[in-house]
Structures are given as C-alpha cells and as structure tokens.
Backbone as XML, in Angstrom:
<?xml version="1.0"?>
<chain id="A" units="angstrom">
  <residue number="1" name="UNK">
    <atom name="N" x="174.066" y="125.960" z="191.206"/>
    <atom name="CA" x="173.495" y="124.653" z="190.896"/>
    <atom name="C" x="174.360" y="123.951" z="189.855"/>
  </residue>
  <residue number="2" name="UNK">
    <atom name="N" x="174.581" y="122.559" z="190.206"/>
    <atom name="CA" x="175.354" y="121.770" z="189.289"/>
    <atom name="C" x="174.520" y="120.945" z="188.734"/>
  </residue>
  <residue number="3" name="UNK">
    <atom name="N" x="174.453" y="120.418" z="187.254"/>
    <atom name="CA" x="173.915" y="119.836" z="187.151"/>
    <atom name="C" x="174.875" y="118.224" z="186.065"/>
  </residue>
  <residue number="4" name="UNK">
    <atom name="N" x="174.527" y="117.246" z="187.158"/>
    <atom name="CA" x="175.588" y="115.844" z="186.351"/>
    <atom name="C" x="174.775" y="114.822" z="185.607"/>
  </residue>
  <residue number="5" name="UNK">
    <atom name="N" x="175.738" y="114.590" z="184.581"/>
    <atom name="CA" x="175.119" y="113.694" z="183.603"/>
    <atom name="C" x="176.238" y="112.352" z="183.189"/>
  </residue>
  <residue number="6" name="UNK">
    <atom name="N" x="175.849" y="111.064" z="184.044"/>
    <atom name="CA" x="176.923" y="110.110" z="183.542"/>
    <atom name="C" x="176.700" y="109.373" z="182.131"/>
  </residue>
  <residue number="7" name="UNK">
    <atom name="N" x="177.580" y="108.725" z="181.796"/>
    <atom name="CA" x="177.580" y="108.344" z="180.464"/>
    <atom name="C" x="178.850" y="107.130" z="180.264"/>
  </residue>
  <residue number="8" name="UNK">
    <atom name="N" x="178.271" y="106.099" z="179.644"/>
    <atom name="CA" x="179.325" y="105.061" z="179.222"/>
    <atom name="C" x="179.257" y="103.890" z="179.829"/>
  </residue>
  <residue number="9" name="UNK">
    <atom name="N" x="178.588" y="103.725" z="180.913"/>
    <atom name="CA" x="178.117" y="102.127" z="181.108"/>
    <atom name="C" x="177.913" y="101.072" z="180.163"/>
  </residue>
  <residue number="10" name="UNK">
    <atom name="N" x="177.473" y="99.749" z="180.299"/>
    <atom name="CA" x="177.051" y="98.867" z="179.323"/>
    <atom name="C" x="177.790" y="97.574" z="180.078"/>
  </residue>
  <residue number="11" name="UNK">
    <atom name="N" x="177.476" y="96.749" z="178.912"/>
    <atom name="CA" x="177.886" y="95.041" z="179.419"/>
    <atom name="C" x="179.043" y="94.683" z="179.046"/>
  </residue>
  <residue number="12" name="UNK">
    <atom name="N" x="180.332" y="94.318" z="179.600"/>
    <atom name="CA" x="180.894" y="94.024" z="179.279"/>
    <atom name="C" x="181.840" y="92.591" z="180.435"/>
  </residue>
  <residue number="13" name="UNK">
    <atom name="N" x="183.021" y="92.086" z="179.330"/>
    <atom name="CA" x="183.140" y="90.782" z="180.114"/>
    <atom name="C" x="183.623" y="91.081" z="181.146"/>
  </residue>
  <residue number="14" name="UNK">
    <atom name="N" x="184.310" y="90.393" z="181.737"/>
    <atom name="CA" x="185.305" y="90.185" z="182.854"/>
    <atom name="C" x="187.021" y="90.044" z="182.454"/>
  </residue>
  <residue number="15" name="UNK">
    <atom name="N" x="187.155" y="90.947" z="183.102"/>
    <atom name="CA" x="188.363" y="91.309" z="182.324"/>
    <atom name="C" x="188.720" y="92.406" z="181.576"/>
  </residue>
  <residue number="16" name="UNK">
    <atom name="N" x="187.745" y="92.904" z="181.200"/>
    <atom name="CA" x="187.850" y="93.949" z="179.994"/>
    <atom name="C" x="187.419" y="95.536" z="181.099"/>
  </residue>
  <residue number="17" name="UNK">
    <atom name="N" x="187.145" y="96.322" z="180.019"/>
    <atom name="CA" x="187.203" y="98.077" z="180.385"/>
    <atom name="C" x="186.508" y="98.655" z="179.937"/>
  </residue>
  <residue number="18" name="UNK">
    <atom name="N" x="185.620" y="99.925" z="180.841"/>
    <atom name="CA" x="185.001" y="101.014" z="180.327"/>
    <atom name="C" x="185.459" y="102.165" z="181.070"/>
  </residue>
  <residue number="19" name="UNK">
    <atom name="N" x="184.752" y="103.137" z="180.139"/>
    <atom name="CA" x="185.085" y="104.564" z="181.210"/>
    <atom name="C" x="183.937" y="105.289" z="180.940"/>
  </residue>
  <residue number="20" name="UNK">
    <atom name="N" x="183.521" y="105.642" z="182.148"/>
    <atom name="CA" x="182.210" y="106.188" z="183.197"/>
    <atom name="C" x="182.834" y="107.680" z="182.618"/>
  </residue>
  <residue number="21" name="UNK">
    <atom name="N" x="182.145" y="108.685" z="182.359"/>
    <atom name="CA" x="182.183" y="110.190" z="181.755"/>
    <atom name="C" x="180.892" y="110.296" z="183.351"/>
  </residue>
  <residue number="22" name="UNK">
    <atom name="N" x="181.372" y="111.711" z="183.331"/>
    <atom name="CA" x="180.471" y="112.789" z="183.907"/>
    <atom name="C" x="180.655" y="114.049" z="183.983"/>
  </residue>
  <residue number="23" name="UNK">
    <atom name="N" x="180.013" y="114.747" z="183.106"/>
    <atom name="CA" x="179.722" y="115.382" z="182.626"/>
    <atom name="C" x="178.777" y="116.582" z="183.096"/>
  </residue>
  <residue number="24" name="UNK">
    <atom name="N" x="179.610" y="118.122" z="183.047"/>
    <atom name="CA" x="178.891" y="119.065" z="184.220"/>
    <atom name="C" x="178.359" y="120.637" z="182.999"/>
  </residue>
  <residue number="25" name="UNK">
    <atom name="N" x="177.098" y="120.404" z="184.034"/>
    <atom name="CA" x="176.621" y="121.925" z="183.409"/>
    <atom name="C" x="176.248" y="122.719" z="184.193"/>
  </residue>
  <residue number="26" name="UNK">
    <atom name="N" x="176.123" y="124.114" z="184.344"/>
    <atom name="CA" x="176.101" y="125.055" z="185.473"/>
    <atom name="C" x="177.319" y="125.434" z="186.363"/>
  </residue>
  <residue number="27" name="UNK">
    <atom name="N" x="178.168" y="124.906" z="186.720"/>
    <atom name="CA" x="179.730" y="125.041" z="187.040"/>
    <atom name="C" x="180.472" y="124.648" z="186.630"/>
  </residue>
  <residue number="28" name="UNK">
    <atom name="N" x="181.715" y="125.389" z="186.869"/>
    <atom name="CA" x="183.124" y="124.952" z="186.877"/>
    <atom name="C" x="183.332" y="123.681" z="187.683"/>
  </residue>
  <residue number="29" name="UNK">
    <atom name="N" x="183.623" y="122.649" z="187.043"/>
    <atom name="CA" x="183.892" y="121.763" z="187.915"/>
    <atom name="C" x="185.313" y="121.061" z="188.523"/>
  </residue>
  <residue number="30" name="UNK">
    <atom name="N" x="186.099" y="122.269" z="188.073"/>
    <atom name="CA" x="187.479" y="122.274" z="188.709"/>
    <atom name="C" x="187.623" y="123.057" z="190.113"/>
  </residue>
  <residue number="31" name="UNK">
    <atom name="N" x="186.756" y="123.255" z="190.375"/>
    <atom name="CA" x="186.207" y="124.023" z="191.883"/>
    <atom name="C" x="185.322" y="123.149" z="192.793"/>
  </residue>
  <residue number="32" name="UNK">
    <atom name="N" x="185.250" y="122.236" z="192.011"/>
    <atom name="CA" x="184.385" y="121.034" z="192.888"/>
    <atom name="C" x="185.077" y="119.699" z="193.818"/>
  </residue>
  <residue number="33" name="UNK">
    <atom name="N" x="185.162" y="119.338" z="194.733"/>
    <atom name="CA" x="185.324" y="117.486" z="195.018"/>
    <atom name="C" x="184.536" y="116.996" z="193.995"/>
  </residue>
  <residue number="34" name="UNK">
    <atom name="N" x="184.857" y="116.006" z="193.616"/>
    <atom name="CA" x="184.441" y="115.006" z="192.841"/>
    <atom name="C" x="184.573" y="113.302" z="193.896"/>
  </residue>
  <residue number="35" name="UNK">
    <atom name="N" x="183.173" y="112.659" z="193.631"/>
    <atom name="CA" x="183.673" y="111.019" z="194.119"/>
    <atom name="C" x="182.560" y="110.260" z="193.344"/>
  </residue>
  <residue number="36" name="UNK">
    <atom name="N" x="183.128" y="109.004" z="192.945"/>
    <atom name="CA" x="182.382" y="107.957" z="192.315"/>
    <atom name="C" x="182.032" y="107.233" z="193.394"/>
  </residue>
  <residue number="37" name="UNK">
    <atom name="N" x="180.745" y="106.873" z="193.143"/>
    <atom name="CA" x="179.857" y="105.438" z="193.814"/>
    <atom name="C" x="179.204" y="104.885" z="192.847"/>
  </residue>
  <residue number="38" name="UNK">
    <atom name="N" x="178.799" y="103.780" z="193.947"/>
    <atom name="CA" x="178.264" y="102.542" z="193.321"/>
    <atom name="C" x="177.014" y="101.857" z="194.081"/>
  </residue>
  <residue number="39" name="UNK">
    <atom name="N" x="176.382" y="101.450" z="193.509"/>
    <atom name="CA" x="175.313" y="100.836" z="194.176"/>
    <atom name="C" x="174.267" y="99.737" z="193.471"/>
  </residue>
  <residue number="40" name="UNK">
    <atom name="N" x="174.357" y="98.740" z="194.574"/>
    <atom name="CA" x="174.025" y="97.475" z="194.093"/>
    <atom name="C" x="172.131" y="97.562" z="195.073"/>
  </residue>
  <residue number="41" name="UNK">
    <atom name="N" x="171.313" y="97.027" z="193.938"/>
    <atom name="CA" x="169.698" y="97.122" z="194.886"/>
    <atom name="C" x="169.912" y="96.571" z="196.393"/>
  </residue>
  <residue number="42" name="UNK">
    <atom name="N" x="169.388" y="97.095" z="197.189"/>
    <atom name="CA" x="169.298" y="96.645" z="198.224"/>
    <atom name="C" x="170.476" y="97.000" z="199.207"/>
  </residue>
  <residue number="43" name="UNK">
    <atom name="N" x="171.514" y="97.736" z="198.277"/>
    <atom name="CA" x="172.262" y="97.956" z="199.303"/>
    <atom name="C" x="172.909" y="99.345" z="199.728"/>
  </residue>
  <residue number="44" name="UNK">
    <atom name="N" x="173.750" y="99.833" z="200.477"/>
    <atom name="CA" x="174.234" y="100.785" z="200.638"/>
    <atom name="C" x="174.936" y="101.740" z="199.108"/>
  </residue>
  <residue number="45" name="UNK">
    <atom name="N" x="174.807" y="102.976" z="198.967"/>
    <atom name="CA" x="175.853" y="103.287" z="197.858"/>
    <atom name="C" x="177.549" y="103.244" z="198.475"/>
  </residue>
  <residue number="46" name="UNK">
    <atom name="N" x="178.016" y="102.724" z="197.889"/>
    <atom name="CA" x="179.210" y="102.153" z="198.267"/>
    <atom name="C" x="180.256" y="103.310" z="197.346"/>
  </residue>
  <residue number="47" name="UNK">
    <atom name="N" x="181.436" y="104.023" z="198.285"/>
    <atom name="CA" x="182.712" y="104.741" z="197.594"/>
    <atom name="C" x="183.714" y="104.010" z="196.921"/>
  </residue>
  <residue number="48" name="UNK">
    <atom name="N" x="184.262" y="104.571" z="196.008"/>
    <atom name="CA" x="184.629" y="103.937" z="194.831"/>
    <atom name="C" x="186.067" y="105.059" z="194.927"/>
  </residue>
  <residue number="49" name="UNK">
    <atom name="N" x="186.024" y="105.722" z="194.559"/>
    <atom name="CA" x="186.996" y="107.076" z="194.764"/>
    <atom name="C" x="186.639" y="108.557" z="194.558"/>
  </residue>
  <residue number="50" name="UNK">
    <atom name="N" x="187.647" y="109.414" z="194.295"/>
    <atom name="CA" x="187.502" y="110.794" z="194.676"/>
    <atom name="C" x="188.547" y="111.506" z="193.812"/>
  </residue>
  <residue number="51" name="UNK">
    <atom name="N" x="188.008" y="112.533" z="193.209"/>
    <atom name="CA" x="189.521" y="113.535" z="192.969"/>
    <atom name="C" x="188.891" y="114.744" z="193.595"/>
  </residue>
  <residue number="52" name="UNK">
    <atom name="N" x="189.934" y="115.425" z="194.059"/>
    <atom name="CA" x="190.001" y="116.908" z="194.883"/>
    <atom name="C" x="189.641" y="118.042" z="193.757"/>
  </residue>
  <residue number="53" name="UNK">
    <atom name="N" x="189.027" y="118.918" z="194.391"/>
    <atom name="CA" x="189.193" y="120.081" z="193.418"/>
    <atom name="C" x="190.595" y="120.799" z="193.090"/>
  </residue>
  <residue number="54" name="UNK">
    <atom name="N" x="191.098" y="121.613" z="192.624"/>
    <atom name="CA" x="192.099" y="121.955" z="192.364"/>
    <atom name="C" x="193.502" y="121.466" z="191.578"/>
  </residue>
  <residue number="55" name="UNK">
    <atom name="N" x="193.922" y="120.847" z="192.700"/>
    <atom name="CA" x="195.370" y="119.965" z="192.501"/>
    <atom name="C" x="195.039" y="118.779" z="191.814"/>
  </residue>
  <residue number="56" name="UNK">
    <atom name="N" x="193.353" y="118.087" z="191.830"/>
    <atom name="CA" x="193.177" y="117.007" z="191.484"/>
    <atom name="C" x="193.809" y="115.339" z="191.735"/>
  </residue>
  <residue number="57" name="UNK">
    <atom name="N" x="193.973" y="115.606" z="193.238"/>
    <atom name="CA" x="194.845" y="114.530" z="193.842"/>
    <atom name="C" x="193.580" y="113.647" z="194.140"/>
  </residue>
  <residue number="58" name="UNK">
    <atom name="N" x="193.843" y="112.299" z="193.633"/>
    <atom name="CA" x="192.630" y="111.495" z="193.589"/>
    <atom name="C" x="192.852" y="110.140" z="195.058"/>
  </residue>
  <residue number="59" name="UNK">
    <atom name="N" x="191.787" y="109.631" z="195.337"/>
    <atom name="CA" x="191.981" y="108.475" z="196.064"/>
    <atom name="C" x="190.717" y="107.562" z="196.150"/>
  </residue>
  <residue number="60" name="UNK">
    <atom name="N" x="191.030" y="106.540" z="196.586"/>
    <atom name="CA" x="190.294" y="105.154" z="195.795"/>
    <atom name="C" x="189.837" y="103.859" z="196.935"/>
  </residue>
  <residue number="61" name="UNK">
    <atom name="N" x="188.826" y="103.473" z="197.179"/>
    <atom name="CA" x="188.523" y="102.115" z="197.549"/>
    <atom name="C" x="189.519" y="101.049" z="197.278"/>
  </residue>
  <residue number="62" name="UNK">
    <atom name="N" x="189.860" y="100.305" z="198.378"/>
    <atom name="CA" x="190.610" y="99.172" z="198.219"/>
    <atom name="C" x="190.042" y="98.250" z="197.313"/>
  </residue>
  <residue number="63" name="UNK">
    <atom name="N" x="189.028" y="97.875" z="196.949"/>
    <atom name="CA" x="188.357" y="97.322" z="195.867"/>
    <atom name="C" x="188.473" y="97.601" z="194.632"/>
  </residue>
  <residue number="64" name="UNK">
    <atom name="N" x="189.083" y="98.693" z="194.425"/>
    <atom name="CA" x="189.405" y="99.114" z="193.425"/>
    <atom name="C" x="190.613" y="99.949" z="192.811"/>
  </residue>
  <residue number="65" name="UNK">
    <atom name="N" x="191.668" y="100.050" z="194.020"/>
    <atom name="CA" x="192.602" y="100.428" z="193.959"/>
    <atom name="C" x="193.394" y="99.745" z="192.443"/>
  </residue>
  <residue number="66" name="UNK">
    <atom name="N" x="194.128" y="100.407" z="191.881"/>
    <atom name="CA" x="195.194" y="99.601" z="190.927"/>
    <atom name="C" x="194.644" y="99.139" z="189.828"/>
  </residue>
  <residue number="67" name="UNK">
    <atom name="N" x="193.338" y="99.123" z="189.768"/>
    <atom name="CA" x="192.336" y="98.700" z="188.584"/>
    <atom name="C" x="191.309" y="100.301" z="188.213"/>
  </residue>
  <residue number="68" name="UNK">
    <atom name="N" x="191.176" y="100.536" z="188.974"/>
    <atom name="CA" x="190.537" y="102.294" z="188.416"/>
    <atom name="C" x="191.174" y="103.165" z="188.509"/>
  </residue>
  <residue number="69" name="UNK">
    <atom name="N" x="190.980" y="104.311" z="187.721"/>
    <atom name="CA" x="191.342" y="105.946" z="187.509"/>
    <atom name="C" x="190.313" y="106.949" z="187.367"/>
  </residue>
  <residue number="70" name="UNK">
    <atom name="N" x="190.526" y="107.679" z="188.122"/>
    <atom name="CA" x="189.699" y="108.723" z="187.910"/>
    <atom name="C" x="190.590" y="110.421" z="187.580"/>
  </residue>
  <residue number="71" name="UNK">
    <atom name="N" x="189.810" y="110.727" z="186.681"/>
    <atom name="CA" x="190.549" y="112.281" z="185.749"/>
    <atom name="C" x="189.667" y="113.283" z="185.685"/>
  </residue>
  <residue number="72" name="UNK">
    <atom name="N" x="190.398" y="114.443" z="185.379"/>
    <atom name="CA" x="189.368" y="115.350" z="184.769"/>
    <atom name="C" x="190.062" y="115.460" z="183.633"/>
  </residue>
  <residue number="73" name="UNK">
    <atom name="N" x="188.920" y="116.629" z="182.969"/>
    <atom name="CA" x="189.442" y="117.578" z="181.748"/>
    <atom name="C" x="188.754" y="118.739" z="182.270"/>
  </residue>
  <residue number="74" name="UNK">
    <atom name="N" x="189.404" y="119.417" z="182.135"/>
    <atom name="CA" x="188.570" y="120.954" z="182.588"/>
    <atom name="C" x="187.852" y="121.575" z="181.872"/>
  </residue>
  <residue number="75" name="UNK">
    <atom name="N" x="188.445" y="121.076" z="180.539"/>
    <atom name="CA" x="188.443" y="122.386" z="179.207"/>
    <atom name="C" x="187.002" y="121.282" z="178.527"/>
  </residue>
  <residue number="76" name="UNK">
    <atom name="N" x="186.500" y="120.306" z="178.890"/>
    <atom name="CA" x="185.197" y="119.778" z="178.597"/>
    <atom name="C" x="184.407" y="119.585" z="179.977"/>
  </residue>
  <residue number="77" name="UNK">
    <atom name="N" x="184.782" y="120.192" z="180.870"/>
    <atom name="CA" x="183.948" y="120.327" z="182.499"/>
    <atom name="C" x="183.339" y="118.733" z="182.800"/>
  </residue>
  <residue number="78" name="UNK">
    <atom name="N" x="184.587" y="117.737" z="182.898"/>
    <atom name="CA" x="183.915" y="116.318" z="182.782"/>
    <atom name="C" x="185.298" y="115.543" z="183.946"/>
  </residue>
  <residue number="79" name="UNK">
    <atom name="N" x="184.729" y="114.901" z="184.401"/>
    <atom name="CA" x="185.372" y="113.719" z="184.989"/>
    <atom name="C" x="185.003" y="112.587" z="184.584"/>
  </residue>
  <residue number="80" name="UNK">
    <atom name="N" x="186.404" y="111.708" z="185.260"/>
    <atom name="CA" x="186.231" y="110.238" z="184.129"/>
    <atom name="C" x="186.209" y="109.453" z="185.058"/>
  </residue>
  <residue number="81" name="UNK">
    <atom name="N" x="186.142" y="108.104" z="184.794"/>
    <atom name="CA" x="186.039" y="107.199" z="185.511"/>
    <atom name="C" x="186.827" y="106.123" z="184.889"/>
  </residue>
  <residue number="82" name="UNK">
    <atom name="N" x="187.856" y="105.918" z="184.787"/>
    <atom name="CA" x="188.340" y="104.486" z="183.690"/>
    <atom name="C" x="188.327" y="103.251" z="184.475"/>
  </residue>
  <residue number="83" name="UNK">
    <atom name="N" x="187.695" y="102.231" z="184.008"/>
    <atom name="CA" x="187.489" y="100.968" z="185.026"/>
    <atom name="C" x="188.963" y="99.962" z="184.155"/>
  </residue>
  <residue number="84" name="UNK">
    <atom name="N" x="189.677" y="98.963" z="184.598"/>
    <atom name="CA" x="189.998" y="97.959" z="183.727"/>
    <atom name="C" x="189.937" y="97.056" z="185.053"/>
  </residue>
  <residue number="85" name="UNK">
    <atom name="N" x="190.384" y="96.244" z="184.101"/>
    <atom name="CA" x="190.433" y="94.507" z="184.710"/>
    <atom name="C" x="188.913" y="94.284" z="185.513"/>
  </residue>
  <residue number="86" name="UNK">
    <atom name="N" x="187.973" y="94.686" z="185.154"/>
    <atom name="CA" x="186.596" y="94.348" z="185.504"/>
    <atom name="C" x="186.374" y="93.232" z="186.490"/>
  </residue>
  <residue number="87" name="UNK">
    <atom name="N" x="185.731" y="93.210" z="187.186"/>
    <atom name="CA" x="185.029" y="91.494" z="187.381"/>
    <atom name="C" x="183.729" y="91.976" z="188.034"/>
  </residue>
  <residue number="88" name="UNK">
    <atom name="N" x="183.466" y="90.737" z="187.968"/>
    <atom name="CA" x="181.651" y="90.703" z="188.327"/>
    <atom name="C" x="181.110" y="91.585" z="189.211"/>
  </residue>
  <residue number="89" name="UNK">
    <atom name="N" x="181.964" y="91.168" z="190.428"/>
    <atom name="CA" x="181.270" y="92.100" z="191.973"/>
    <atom name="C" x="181.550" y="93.318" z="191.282"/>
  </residue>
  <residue number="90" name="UNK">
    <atom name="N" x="182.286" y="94.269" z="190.571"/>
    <atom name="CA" x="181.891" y="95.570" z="189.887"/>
    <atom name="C" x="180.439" y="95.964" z="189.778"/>
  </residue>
  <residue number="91" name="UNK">
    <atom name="N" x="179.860" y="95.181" z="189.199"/>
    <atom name="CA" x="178.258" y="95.343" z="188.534"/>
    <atom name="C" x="177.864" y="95.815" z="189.877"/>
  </residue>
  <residue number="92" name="UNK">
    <atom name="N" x="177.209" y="97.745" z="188.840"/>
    <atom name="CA" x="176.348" y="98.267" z="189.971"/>
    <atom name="C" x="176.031" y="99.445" z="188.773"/>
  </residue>
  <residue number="93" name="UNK">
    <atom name="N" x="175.191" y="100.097" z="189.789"/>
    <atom name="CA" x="174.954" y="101.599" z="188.770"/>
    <atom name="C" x="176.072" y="102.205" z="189.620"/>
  </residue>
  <residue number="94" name="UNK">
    <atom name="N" x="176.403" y="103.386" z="188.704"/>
    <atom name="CA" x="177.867" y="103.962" z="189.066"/>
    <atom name="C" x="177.346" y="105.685" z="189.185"/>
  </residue>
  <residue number="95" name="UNK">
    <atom name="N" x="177.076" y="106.382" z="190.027"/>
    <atom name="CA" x="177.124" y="107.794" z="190.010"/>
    <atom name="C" x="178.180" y="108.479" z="190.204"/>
  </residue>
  <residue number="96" name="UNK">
    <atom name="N" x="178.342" y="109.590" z="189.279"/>
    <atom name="CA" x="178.874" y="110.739" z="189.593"/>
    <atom name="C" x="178.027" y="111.755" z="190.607"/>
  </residue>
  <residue number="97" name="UNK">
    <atom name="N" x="179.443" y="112.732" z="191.718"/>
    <atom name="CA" x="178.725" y="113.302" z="192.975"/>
    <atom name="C" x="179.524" y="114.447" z="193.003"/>
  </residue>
  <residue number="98" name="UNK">
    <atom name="N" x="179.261" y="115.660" z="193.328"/>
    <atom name="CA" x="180.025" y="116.870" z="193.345"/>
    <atom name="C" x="179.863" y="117.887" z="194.899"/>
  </residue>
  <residue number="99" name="UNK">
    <atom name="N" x="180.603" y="118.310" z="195.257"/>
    <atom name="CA" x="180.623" y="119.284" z="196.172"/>
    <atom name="C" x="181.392" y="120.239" z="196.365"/>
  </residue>
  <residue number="100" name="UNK">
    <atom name="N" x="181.171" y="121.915" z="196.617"/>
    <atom name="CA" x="181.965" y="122.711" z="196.537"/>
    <atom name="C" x="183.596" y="122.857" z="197.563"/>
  </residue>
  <residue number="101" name="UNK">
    <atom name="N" x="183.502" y="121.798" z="198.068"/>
    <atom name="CA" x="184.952" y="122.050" z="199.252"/>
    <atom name="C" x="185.980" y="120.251" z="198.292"/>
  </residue>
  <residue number="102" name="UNK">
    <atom name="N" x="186.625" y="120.168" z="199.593"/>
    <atom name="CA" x="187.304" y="119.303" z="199.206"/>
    <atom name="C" x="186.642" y="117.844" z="199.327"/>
  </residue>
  <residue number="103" name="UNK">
    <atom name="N" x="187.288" y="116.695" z="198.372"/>
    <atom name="CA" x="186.474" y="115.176" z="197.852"/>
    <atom name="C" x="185.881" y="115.014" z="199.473"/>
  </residue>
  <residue number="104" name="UNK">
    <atom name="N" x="185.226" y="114.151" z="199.584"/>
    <atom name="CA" x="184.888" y="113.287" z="200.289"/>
    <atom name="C" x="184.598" y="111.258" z="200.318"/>
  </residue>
  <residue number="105" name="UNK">
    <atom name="N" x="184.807" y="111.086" z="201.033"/>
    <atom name="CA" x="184.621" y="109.349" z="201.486"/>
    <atom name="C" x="182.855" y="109.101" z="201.435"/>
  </residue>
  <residue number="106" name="UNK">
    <atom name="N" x="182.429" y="110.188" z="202.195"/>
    <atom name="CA" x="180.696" y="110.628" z="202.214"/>
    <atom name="C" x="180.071" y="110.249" z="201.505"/>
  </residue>
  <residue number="107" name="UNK">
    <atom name="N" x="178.996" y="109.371" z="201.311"/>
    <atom name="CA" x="178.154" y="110.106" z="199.855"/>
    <atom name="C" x="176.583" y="111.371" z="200.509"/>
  </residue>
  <residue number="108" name="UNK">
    <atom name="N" x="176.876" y="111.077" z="202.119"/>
    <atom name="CA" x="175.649" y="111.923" z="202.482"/>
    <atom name="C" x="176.614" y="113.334" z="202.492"/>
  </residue>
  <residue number="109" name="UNK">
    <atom name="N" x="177.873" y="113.934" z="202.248"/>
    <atom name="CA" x="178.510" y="115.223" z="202.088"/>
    <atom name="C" x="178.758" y="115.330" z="200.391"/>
  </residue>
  <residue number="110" name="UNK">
    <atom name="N" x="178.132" y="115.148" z="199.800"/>
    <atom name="CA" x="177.915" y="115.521" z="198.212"/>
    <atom name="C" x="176.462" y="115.866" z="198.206"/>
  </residue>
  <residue number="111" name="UNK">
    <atom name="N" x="176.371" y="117.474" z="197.208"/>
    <atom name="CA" x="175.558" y="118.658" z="197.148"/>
    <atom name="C" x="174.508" y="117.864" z="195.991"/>
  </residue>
  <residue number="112" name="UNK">
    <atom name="N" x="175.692" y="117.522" z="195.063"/>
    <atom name="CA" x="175.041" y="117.223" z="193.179"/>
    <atom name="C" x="175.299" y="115.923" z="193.414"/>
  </residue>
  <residue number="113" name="UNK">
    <atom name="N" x="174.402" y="115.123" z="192.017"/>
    <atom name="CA" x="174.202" y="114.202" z="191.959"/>
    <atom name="C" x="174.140" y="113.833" z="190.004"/>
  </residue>
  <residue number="114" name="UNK">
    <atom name="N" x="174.517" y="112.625" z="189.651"/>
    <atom name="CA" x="173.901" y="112.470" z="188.179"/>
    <atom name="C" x="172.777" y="111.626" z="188.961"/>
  </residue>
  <residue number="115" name="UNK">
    <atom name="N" x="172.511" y="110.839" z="187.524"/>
    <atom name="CA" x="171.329" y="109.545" z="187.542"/>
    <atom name="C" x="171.949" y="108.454" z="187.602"/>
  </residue>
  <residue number="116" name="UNK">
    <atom name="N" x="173.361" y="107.989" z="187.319"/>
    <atom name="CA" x="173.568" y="106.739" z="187.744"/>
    <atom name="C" x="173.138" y="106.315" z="186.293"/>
  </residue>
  <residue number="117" name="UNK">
    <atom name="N" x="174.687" y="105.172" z="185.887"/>
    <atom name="CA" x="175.023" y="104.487" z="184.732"/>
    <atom name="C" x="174.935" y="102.910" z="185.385"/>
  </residue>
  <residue number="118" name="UNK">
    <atom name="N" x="174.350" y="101.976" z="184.543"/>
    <atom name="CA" x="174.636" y="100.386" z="184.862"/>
    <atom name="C" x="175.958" y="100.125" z="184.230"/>
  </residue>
  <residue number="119" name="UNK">
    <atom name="N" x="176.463" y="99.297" z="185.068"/>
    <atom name="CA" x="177.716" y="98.693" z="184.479"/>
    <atom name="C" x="177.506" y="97.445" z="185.338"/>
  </residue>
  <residue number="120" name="UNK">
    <atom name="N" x="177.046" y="96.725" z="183.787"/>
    <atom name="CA" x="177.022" y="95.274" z="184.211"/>
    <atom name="C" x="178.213" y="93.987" z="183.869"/>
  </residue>
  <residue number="121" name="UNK">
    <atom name="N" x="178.937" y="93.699" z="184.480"/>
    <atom name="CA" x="180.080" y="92.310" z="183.882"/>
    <atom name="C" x="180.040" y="91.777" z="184.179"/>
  </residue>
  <residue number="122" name="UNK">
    <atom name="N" x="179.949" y="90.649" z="183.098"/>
    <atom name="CA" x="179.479" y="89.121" z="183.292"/>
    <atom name="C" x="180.639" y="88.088" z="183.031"/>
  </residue>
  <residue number="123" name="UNK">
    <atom name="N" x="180.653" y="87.190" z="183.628"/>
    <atom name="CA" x="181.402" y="86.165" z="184.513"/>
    <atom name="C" x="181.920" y="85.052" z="182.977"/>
  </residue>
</chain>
C-alpha cells in the first residue's frame, strides 16, 4: 500500500511558478510509475506527465510540454512537479498517481492516489 500526499498549490499570477510535491509513505517510490493530472469540475482528469520508475525518464502533455518538470528525490520518497510560465487554463486540482510497473498516459492504470492540490492562476 502506497500512501500520497500532495502539497504546494495556491494562487498565483500568470506567468509565475509553483512546484506540486508528492510525497510517499509505505513504499519505495523509485519502484513506482509516477504521472501528474489535473482536473477541472465537470470534467475529465486530464494527463499532465509521467516519470518512469527506475531510469526516471519523464514525458509530458503537449500543454505543457517546455513549461513543466517533473523529478524525483529518492532519498525524501517524493516527486515534484515544477510548473513555470503559468497561465490560466492551468487552474485545476493537480494529483499525484502511482503504480508498480512502468508510467502511464492512464489515469484508470494508476493503483495510488493523493487528494489533489488547487492551483489556481489568475489572469
């Protein structure tokens, strides 16, 4: 059992940067896929990107290509999320998702789940 905890949302402008933490207890989470989503009410949770377990080779939504990063640290069992150059259509709650094989595009092939951070930017 994994258990995820995101962290670091909030309001910020357009233009500017945060970074989404998630944060693991019960596993190693260098043995995990990792992928960020997003989700706006009413709508689908939408993929954002992915890092692999192991090698940690990451990949990303065209929406967000070139403007996000996603990392680990092993040695604090956490993945990151670094957003920059923000803009509005961003605004969503942002989950962290885990599964024992390799990332996925999926969000119905992820095991774990956090609660989902708001990240709201305003115009």
């Amino acid at each position: 059992q994994v258990q995820l905890v995101e962290s670091g949302g909030g309001l910020v402008q357009a233009g500017g940067s945060l970074r989404l933490s998630c944060a693991a207890s019960g596993r190693t989470l260098s043995n995990y896929g990792m992928g960020w989503f997003r989700q706006i009410p009413g709508n689908e949770r939408e993929f954002v990107g992915s890092i692999s377990r192991f090698v940690s080779g990451t990949y990303y939504a065209d929406s967000v290509k070139g403007r996000f990063t996603i990392s680990r640290d092993n040695a604090k069992n956490t993945v990151y999320l670094q957003m920059n150059s923000l803009k509005p259509e961003d605004t969503a709650v942002y989950y962290c998702a885990a599964r024992p094989r390799d990332a996925s595009l999926r969000n119905e092939e992820y095991d774990y789940w956090g609660q989902g951070t708001q990240v709201t930017v305003s115009s």
